[in-house]
N, C-alpha and C positions, 0 to 999 in steps of 0.2 A: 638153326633153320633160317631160310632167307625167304624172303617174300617180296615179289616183282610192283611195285606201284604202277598207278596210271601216270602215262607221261604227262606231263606241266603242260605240254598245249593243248592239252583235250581238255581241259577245265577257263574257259574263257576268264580272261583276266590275271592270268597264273603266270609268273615269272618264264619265261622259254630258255630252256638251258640249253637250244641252239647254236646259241648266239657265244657259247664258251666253249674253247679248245678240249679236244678229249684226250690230252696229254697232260701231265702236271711237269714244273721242271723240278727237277732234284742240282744240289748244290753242287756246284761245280759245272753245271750246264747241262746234265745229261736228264734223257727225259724217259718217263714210265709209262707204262698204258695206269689210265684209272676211270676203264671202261666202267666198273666194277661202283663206282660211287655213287648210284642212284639206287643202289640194295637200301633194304631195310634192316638189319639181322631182326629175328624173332619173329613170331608168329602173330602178327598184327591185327587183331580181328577186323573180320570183313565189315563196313560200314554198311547199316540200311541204308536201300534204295528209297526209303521215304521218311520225313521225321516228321511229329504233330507237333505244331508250332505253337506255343501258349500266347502270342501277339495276336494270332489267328483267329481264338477262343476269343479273346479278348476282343477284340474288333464285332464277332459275331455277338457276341453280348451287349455292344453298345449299341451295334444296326436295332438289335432286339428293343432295346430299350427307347431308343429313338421313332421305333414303328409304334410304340405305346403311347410315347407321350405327342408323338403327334395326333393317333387318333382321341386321346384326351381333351385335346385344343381343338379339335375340330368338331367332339360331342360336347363340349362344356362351354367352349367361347363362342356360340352362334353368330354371335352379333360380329364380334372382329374376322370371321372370316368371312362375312358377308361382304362387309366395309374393306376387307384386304381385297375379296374377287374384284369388287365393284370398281375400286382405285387403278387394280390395275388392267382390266376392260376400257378404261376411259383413256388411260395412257398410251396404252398399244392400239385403240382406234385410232388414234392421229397418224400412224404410219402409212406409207405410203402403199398402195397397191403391189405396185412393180417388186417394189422392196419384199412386199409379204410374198408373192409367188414364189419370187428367187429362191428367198429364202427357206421354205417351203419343199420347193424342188431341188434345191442342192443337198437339204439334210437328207432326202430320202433314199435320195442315190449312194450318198455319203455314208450314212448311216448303215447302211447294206455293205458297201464299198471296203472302210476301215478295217471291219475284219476279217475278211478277206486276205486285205492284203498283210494284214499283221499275222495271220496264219501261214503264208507262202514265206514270209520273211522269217519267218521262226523252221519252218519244214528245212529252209534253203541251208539253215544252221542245226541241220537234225534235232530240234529240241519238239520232236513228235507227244510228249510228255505233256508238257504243259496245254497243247492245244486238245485232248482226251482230255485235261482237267477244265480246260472253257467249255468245250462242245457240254461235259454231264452238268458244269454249273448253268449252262443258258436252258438244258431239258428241265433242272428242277426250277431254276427262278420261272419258266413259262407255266410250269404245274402250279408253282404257287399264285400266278396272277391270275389264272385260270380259278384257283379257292376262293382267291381274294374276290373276285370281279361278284360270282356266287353268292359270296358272302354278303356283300353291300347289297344285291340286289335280293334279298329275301330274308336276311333276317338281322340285318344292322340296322339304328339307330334312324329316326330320319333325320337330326341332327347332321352325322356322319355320310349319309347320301346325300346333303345340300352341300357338303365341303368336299365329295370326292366326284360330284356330276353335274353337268346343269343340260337341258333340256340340245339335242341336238342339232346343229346348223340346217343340216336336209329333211331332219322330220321331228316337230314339234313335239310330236307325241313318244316318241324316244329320248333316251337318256345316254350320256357319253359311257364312255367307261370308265372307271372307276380306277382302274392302272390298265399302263399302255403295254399291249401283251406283246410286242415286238423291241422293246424297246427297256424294259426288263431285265429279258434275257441277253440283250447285246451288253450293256450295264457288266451282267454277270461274267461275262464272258471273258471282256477285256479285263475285268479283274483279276481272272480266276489264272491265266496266262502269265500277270505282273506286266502290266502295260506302266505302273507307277513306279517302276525304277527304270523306265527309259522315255527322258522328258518330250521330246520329241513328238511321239508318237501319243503321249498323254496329252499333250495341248493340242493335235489334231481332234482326239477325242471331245474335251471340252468344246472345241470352236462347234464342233457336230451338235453334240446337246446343246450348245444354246439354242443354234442356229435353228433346231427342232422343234424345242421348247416355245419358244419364241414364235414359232409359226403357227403352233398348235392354240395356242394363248390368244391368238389372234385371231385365227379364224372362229377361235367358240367352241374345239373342241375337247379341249380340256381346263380344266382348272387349278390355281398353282397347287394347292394338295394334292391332288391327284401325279403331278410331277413331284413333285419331293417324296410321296410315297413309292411312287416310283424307282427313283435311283436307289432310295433305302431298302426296300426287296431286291435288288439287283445285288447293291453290296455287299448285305446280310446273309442271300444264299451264299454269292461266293466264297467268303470267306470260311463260314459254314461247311461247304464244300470241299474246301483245302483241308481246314481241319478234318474234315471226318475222314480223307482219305490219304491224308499226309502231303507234304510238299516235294518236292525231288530234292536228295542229300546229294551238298555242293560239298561236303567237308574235304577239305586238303588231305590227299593219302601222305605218305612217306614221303614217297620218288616229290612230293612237292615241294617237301618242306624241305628239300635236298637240294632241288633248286632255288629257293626263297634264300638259302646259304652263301650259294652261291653269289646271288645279285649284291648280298651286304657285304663282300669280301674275303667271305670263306672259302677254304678248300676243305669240304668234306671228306671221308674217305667209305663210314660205314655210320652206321646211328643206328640203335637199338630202342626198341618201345619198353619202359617201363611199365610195371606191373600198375596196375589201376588203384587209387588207395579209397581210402572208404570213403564212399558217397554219403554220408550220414548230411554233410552238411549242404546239400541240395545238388552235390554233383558237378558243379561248374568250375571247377578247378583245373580244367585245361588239362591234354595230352602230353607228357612227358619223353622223353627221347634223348637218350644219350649217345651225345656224335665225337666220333675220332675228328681228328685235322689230319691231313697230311703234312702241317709245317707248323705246328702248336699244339698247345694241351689241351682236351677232351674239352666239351662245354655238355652243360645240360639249356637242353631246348624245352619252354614252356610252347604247345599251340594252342590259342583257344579260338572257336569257331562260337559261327552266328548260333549255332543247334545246341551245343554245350552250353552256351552263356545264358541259353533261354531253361535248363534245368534248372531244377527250382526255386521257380517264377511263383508256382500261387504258395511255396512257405514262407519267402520273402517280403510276398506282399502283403499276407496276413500278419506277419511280424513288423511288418512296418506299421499296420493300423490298428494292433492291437499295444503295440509300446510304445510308453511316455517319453518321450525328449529325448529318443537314441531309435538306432534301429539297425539293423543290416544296411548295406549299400542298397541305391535304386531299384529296384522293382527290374524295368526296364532301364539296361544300358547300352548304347551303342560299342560295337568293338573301341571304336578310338577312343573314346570315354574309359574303354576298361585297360585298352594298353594305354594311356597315361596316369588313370590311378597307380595301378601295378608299379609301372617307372618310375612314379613320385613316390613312389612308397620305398622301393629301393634305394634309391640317390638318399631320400632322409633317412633311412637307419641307417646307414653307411655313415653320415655324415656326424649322426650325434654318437657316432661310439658304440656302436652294438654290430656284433657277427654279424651280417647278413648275407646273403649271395648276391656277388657282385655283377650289375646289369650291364651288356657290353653292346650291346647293340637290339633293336627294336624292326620289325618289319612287318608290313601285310602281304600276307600269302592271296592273292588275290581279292576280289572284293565280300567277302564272307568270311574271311579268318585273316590272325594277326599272333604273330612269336617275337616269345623274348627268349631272347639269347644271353644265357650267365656262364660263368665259370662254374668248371663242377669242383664241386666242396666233397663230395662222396662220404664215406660215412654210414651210421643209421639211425633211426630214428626211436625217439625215447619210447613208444611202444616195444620194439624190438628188441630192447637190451632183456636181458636176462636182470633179476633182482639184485643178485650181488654186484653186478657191474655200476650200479646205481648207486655212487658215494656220494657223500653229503657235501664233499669240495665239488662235485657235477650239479647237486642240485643246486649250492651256493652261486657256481658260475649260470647257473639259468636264470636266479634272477637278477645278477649284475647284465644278466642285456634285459632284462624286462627294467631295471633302474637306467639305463641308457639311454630308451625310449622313451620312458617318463620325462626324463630330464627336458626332453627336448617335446611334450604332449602330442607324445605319438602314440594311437594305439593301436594292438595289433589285431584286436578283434575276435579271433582264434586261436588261443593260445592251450591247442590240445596236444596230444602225444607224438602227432603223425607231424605236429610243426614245428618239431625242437628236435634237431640234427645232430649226432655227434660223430664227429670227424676222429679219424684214426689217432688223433694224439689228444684226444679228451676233450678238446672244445666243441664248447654250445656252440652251434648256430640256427639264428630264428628264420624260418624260411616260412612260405605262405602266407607273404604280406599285403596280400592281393585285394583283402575286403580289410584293412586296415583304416585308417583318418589322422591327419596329421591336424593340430590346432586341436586337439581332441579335448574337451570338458572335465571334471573332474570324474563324473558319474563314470566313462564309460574308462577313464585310467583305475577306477577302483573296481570296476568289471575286471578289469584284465587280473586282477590281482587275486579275485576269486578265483577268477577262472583257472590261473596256475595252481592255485590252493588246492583245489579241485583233483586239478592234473598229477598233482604229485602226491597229493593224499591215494589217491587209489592205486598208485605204486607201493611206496613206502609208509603208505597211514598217516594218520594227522598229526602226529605230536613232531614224525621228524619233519615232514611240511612244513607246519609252524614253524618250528626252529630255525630253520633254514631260510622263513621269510624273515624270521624277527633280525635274524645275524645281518641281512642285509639292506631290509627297507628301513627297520627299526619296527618300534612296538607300536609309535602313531598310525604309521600308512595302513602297518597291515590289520590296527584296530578300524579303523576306516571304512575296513572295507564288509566288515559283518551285515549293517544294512543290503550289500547285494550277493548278500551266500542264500539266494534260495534257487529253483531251480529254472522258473523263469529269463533271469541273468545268465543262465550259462550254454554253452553250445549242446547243438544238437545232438549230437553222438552221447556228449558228458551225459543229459538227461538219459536218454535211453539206458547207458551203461548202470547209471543211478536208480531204475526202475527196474533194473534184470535182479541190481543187487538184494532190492525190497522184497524181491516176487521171492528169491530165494531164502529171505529170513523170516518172511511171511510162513513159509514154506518149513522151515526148521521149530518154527512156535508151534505151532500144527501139530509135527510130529513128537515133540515133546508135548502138548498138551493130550495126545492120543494115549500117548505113552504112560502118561500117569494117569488117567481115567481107567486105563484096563487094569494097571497097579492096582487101584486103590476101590476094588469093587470084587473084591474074590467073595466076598458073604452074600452079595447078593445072588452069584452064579448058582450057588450052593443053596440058594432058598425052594426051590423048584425040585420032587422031585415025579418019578415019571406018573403019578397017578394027577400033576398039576399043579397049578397054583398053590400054597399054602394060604389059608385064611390067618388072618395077625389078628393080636387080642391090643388094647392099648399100651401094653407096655412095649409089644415089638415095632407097634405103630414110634414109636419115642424112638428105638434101638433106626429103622428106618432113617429117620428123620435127622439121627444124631451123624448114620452114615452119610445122608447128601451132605450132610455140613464138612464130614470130613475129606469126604469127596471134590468138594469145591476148593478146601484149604489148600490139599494136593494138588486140584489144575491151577489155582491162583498161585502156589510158590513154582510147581513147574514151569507157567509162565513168565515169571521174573527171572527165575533161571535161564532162561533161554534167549528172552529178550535181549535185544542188542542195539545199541545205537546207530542211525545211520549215522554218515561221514561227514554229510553238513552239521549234523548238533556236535558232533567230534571236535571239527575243528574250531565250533565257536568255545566249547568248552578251553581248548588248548587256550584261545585266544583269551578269553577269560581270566584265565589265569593269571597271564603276565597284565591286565589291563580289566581288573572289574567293573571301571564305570565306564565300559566300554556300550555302544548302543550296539542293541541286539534285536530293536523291532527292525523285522527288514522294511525297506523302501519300496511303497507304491510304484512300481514300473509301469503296469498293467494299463494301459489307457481305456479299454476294451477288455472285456474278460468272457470267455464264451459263455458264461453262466447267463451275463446280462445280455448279451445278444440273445439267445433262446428266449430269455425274458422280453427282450422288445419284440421279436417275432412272434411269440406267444401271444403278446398284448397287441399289437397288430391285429393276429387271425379273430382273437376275442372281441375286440370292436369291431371289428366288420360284420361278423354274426349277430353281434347286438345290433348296429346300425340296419341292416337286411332285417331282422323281424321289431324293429321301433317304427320303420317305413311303413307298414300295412296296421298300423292300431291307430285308430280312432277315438283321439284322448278325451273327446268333448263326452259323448256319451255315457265312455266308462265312467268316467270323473261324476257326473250326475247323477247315476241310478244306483252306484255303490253307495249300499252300509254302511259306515265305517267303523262301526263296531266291531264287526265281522270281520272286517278289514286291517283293523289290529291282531285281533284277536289271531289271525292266522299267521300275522308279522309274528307273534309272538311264538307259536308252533313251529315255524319255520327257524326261529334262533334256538329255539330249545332242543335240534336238530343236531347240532352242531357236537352240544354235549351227552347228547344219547352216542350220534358216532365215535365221542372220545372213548365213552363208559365202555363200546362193544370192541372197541379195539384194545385197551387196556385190559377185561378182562380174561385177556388170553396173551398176555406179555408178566410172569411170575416177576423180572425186576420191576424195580423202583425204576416209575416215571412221573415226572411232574403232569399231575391232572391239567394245570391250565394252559401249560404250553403246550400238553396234545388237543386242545380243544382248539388254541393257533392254529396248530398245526389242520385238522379238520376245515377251520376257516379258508386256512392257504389251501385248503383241495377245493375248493369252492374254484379256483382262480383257474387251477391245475384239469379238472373235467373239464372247462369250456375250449383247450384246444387239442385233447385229447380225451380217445373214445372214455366213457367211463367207466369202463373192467381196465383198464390200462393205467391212467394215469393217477386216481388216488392208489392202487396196490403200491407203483412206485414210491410216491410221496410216503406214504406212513415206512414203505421197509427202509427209504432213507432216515428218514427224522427220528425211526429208531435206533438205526444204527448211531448217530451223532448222539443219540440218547444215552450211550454205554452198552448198548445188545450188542453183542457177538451177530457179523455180518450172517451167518447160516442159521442164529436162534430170531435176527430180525426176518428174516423169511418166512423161516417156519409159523413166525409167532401171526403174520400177517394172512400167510396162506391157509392157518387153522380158524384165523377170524371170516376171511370168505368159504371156507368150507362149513360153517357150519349159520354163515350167513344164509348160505345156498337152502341148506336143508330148513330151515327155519321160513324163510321164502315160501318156498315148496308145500310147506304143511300150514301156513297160512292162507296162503293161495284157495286149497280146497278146504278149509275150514270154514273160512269166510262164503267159498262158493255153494258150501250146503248150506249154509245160514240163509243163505238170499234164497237158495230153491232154484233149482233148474228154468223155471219157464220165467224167471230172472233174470239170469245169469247171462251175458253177451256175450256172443260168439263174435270174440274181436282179431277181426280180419285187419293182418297187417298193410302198410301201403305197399305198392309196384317197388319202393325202394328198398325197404325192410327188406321183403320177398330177393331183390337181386341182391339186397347185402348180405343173406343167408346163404342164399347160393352162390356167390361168389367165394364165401368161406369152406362151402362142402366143397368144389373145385379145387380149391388152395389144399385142404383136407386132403384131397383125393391124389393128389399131383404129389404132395411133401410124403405121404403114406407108401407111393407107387416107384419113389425117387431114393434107390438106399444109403444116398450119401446124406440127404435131406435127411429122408427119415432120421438115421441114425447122430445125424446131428439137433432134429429137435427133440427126441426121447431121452438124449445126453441130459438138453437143456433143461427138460422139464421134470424128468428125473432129479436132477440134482436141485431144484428147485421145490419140488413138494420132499423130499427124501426125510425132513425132519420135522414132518409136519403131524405124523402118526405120532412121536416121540414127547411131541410140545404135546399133543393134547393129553397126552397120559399121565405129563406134567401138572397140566392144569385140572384134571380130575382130581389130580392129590390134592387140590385149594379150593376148595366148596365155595367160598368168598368170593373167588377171583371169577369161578366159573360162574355164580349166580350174576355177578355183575356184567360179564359178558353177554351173558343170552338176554339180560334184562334191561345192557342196551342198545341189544334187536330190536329186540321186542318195544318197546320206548322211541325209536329210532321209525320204524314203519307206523307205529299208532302219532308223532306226529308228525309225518307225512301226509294219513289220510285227514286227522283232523285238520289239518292245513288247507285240503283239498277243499273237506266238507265245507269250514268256513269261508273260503273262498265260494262257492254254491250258495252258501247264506247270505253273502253279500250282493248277490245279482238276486236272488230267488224270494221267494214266499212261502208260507205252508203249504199252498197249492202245487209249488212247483218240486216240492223237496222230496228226497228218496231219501232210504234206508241207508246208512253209516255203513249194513254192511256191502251194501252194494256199493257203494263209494270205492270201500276198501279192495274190492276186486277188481274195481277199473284200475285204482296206482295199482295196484300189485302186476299185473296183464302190463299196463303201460311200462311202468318200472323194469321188467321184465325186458319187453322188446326195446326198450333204452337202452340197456344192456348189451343188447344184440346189434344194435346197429351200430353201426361203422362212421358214425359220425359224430362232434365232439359233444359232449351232454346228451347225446342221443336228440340234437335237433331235427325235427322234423318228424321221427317215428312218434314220441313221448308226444307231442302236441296230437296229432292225426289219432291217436291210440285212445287216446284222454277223452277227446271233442266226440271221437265216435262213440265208444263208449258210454259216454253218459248221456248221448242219445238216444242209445241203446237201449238203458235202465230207464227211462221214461222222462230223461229231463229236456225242457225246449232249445233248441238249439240255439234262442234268443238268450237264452243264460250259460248253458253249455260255454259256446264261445270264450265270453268275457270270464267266467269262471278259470278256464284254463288259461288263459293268457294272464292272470293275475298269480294263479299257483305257481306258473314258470316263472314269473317276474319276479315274484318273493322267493323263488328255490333256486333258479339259473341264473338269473340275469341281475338281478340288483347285488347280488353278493359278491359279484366278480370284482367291484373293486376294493373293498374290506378284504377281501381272498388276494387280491395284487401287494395290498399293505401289509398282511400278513405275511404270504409268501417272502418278502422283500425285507422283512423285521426278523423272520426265522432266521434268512439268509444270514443279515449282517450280525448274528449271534451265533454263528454255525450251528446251530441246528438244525436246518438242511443243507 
């Protein structure tokens, strides 16, 4: 099938194949038609008409960033933007009159004028496109100066209204604006079209804004903030802009790259699009194309274009900041940047003695895209072969060219299935040398060597791998390289392939673990019959008990039976072998690891909520009127907290766990509520820390989700236990705040939509189904262990009494005889409070838990003059002081894997 390209002079900057005769000669003189050579054969897919640019994102992120921290400098540095206005008020008074009018009046005209005429200059070259993408960017930068202006003027900062206005030239009693609302959107406009890659017309723009600038500064009506915020919302939309609605796709069709052939000295005849190969490793691998000659051998065509080279930009650049002394190539690279790696990459593997496809020529297909031109090698590639084609004299000659490169510190960087070629007479060739590095370190040549390890292990398995690297690197290189066999070090695709294979053995244990449970429990089936339950005497109780054990022996050897090594311990095993004081701790690559970013970001959101309620307490008075008897005394109810939570979760987990590092553990949820809601973030916490404990990931679920169920209930009949004790005409009627209230109903909402929605629905009733499914099961468990079970509810029960004691001494610390209520009225206010803590959507339940507490116990008849500082002390000893003991913890679990 053949498919017509756009012709090369419709794409501005494109080679015009014009300018070449539409004859070819044939030998001897005589001439052909080769009308026919701007075909494509294959069915080419159509390009979008628009692509989202990740430069574009990126740009709008920094505008973003830049609008912050200038209003930061201009609410926090009063004084220097004062001293900045003042300086440069004094300096532009000395200008001349004449000068300020001119000036004045040429930017206004100007300013109107430029785009204008930059729009009729673009119509005149049909590029109607771009100018629809200025006109929506200059309607939303005008919308936003319009918020902005709003903004300053009613509910920013007066700090921020003395740097973004000052008192107006014609009337005293008004104020400038705060961003210039025509001036904005012109800003946006010329952006939004690409006035920055045509210099010309970009320096007309700047002489404009100064000239503006400058006039405006002058006469008083503006101030330099207020311009630098300015162009920064203008930038900020537009690029905004672009991204959100894509840029116009310049990419080179076929018919171009036909004439781009051309210009370098080819006679094309026909060229074919290659099938697409796996985008695993972010995609930018360039368009492939196989072209006839009319007077020479076939070549394969690399294109890669501005829009391809920018896929997978943010894995890139995450892998660049989160690995130690290696990384992927730049982030951002310019085409020439990437056709000269490419070509240095080729010339040096060529040069040191290794296969590679031979580079012949290099061009730019106009100003957005750039082809290398090789010989074709044809062939296929080591994912394709079938297993028996796969000898170990093949696997030998792959890595005499991986020793080739070495030789010379070259790496290849990729050295997966789809980059090692095999040509019709059995030779390796390394091809996709394109993110390679020449002069390359040890680290990343003993990458490459996993990486092949890798590659050829999930072919033919580790042992023939090994073998086949020991025949040729030796037993040094390839012991060398076990520090970087984990999965971090290896390519993108490798990992994924490495995770399908887990999920599938994960998946085999399973069913062999299922498999013998129902083996090994025919007595129990048979204990049941239809008039019920059978009652057991102590010895059937023992016969029971003799059966879990044998039950367990069953899933425990079914287990081992089943279990299987992954391929990384495979190969280190092999490697072992021939080389036992080989190192086998891997190597720190990780510079950044996402665990500890969460953690900074965590510890971030944490200090700012402490910094926000440390602002509004008044240390002088607390500090003076407090007890400190009391004040201990409830320090000490509040740590005794810690190990009640350990007691109520342990008594519903039948294995062995170590008591003190789940009370760690309890510590580090201390850390863990403050940036998440508290039904949220201890559930996770404990069902990890069990799992690293030895639970089984579905009995640490269950064992956690049986400890909030029967936390709930316990709750629940404390609640009205305690509310008969105090006596109705007691008891508060505690009204939540405006926020509680909308965080409720935003959840009935949420409810209502996920219930009304059957693709929702049925995906959270999947989740939460699977999620309680073994929680009826666990507890049936733990009824069988009276011990286990009394320890659980007793530390509930332990766990809520001190809470209130906490509370009450906290009341005794501000309070007197006169002022003190009933324990059990205390205990109704936590429990009400505790409760709508729960419920709210915010982390530790700030704000509801204080408001709940305060009103509450002024409810129950305590003064608001102790109420207060009562509750601000209980929170400090339960939320807020524990968060950093809960950071060190958290962080001590961490570096022990136990979470």
């Amino acid at each position: 099938m053949k498919q017509q390209g756009a012709h090369p002079g419709d794409t501005e900057g494109t080679p015009d194949a014009s300018s070449r005769p539409d004859t070819a000669q044939e030998p001897g003189g005589a001439h052909r038609d080769v009308a026919h050579i701007d075909e494509v054969e294959g069915d080419e897919p159509l390009l979008p008409a628009r692509v989202h640019r990740p430069s574009d994102l990126m740009r709008l992120v920094g505008g973003l960033l830049a609008v912050v921290v200038l209003l930061a400098i201009a609410a926090f540095a009063h004084g220097t933007t004062s001293g900045l206005e003042q300086d440069i008020n004094k300096g532009t008074g000395q200008a001349p009159d004449l000068l300020i009018k001119i000036a004045g009046l040429a930017s206004s005209i100007a300013i109107l004028l430029v785009p204008v005429a930059f729009a009729i200059e673009r119509l005149i070259k049909r590029d109607g496109l771009r100018i629809a993408d200025g006109v929506l960017a200059a309607v939303l930068a005008h919308g936003v100066t319009l918020a902005t202006d709003l903004w300053v003027a009613r509910a920013a900062p007066e700090s921020i209204q003395d740097a973004l206005t000052q008192p107006s030239p014609g009337d005293i009693h008004a104020l400038t604006d705060p961003v210039h609302g025509y001036l904005a959107p012109v800003i946006a406009y010329m952006t939004a079209v690409g006035m920055s890659r045509r210099p010309r017309w970009r320096a007309v723009l700047w002489v404009v804004l100064l000239l503006d600038a400058f006039s405006m500064l002058v006469t008083g009506y503006t101030t330099p903030f207020s311009i630098i915020l300015t162009v920064l919302i203008g930038w900020t939309v537009a690029y905004g802009t672009l991204y959100a609605v894509g840029s116009p796709n310049v990419r080179p069709t076929g018919r171009t790259l036909m004439a781009g052939l051309r210009t370098v000295g080819f006679r094309p005849v026909t060229a074919s699009r290659e099938e697409a190969a796996d985008a695993a490793e972010g995609g930018d691998r360039g368009r492939r194309y196989f072209v006839t000659l009319d007077d020479g051998p076939p070549l394969d065509v690399t294109v890669v274009d501005r829009e391809q080279q920018a896929q997978g930009f943010f894995y890139r650049a995450w892998r660049n900041l989160a690995l130690r002394g290696f990384a992927t190539r730049r982030s951002l690279q310019s085409l020439r940047q990437a056709l000269e790696q490419e070509a240095l990459l080729a010339y040096a593997a060529i040069a040191a003695g290794a296969n590679a496809p031979k580079l012949i020529a290099t061009s730019e297909l106009g100003p957005d895209a750039v082809m290398l031109v090789y010989e074709h090698t044809g062939g296929r590639t080591l994912d394709s072969l079938d297993d028996e084609e796969i000898t170990d004299e093949l696997l030998r000659d792959t890595w005499h060219q991986v020793r080739a490169l070495q030789s010379r510190r070259i790496a290849h960087r990729r050295l997966v299935g789809d980059a090692i070629l095999v040509d019709r007479s059995g030779t390796v060739i390394l091809t996709d040398l394109r993110g390679g590095e020449i002069a390359a370190g040890d680290l990343l040549l003993r990458m490459d060597v996993s990486q092949l390890l890798v590659t050829l292990g999930l072919r033919v398995g580790a042992e023939r791998a090994v073998a086949s690297a020991l025949s040729v690197l030796g037993p040094d290189a390839v012991a060398d390289c076990l520090p970087m066999l984990q999965p971090i070090a290896l390519s993108r695709s490798t990992r994924a392939t490495l995770r399908r294979l887990a999920r599938e053995r994960a998946e085999r244990e399973r069913e062999a673990v299922l498999e013998a449970s129902r083996h090994s429990r025919p007595v129990r089936a048979n204990e049941e019959d239809d008039s019920g339950p059978v009652v057991l005497d102590k010895a059937d109780k023992k016969a029971v008990r003799a059966e879990h054990r044998a039950e367990k022996r069953a899933i425990d050897e079914a287990l081992d039976e089943a279990r299987e090594e992954d391929l990384l311990s495979q190969i280190r095993q092999e490697v072992l072998r021939i080389r036992p004081q080989a190192p086998v701790e891997p190597a720190r690559l990780e510079r950044v690891r996402p665990r500890t970013l969460i953690s900074l970001i965590a510890g971030a959101i944490g200090a700012y909520f402490l910094l926000t309620q440390l602002t509004h307490i008044e240390f002088g008075p607390l500090i003076s009127n407090a007890e400190w008897g009391w004040v201990a005394a409830a320090v000490l109810f509040s740590a005794l907290s810690y190990v009640a939570a350990a007691m109520a979760l342990l008594g519903f987990v039948p294995e062995r766990v170590p008591f003190p590092r789940t009370v760690a553990a309890q510590v580090a949820g201390s850390f863990v509520k403050i940036v998440a809601p508290a039904a949220v973030g201890g559930v996770a916490l404990n069902t990890r820390f069990l799992q690293r404990a030895g639970v089984r990931p579905g009995l640490a679920v269950a064992s956690v989700g049986a400890s909030q169920l029967f936390g709930l209930g316990c709750h629940i009949l404390m609640l009205l236990a305690f509310g008969y004790l105090t006596g109705t005409e007691k008891t508060p009627s505690l009204s939540p705040s405006r926020t509680v209230i909308g965080g409720l109903l935003t959840v009935a909402v949420l409810v209502l939509v996920v219930t009304s929605v059957p693709f929702l629905r049925k995906f959270v009733v999947t989740r939460v189904r699977s999620l309680f499914a073994g929680v009826v099961p666990r507890m049936l468990d733990v009824l069988q262990r009276p011990q286990k079970l009394v320890t659980g509810i007793g530390g509930m029960l332990l766990l809520t009494a001190c809470f209130v004691m906490c509370l009450d001494a906290s009341i005794r610390a501000f309070g007197d005889e006169s002022t003190s209520v009933s324990l059990a009225s205390v205990a109704v206010v936590f429990l009400a409070g505790n409760a709508l803590g729960s419920a709210a959507p915010t982390p530790g339940g700030v704000g509801a838990v204080e408001a709940t507490l305060t009103v509450g116990l002024i409810a129950v008849g305590l003064p608001k003059e102790v109420a207060a500082p009562a509750v601000l002390l209980f929170r400090l000893l339960t939320l807020w002081l524990p968060v950093l003991p809960g950071w060190l913890a958290f962080n001590h679990l961490t570096r022990k894997a136990a979470l």
